[in-house]
C-alpha positions as CSV (number, residue, x, y, z in Angstrom):
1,X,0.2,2.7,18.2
2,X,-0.9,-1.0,18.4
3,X,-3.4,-0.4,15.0
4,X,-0.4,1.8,13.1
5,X,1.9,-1.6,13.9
6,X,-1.1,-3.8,12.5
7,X,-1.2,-1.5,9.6
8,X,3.0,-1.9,8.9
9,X,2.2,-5.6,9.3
10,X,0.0,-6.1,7.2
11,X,2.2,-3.5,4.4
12,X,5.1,-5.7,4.6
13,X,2.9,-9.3,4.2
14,X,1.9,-7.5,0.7
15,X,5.0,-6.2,-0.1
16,X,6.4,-9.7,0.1
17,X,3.5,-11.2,-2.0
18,X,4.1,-8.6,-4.6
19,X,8.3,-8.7,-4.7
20,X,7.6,-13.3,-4.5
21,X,5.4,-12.9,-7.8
22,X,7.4,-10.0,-9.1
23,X,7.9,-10.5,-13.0
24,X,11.2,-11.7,-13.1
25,X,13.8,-10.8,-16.4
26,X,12.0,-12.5,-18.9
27,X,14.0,-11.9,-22.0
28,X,11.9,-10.0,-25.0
29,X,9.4,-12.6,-26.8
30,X,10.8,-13.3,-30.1
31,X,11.3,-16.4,-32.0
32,X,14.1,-18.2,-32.1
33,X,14.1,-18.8,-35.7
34,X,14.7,-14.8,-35.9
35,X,18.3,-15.2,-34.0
36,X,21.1,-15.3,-36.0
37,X,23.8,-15.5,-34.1
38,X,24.7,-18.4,-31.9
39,X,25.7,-16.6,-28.9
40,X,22.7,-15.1,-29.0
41,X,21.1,-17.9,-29.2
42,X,22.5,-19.8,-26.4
43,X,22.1,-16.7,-24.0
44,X,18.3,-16.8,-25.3
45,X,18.0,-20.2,-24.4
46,X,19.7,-20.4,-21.0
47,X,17.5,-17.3,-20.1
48,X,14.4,-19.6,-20.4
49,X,15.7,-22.3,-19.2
50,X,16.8,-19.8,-15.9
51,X,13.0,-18.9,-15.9
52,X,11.4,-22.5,-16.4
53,X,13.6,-23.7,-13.5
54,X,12.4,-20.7,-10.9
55,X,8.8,-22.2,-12.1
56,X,9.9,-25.1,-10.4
57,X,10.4,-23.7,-6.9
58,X,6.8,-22.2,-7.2
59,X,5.1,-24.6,-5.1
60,X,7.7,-24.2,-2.4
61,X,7.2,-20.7,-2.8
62,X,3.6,-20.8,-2.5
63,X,3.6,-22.7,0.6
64,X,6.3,-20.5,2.6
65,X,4.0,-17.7,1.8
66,X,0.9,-19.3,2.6
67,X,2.6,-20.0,6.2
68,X,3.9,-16.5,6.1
69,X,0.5,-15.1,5.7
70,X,-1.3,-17.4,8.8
71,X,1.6,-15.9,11.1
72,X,0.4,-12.7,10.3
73,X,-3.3,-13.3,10.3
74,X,-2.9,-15.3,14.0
75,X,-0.5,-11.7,14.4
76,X,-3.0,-9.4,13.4
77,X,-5.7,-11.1,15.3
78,X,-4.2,-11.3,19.0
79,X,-3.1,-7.4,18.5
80,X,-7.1,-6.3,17.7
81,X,-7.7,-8.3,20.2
82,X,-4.9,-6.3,22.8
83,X,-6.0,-3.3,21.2
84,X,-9.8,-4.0,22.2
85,X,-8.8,-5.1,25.8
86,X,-6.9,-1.8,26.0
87,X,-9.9,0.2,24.3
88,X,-12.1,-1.2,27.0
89,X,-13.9,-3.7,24.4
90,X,-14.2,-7.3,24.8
């Protein structure tokens, strides 16, 4: 039971790595040359803009998961080590 609850551990640390770097909604690559209409334009624009200023909060980002994953190492490591001591291995 103790290694299955390791296992789920270690499932959500990656699943929260993958949905932290998930692609976000990048609009479509075009140029803006290639918009006609200034609405569209404007809703092209603030879209990057959206997207330039979530680059900003990467480092924060990076260092709340970097935290996140030590928790679950120092975790993962003092439950092998209970599962040892209950397997009779020390």
């Amino acid at each position: 039971a103790a290694k299955k609850n390791s296992r789920s551990i270690n499932a959500e640390a990656q699943l929260r790595l993958e949905k932290t770097f998930e692609l976000d909604n990048l609009p479509e690559p075009t140029s803006p040359k290639n918009i006609n209409d200034p609405e569209k334009l404007e809703k092209w624009a603030q879209s990057i803009l959206k997207e330039l200023l979530k680059l900003n909060d990467l480092s924060d980002r990076i260092i709340e998961l970097e935290e996140q994953i030590e928790y679950f190492e120092r975790y993962q490591n003092e439950q092998d080590k209970r599962i040892d001591g209950l397997e009779g291995h020390y």
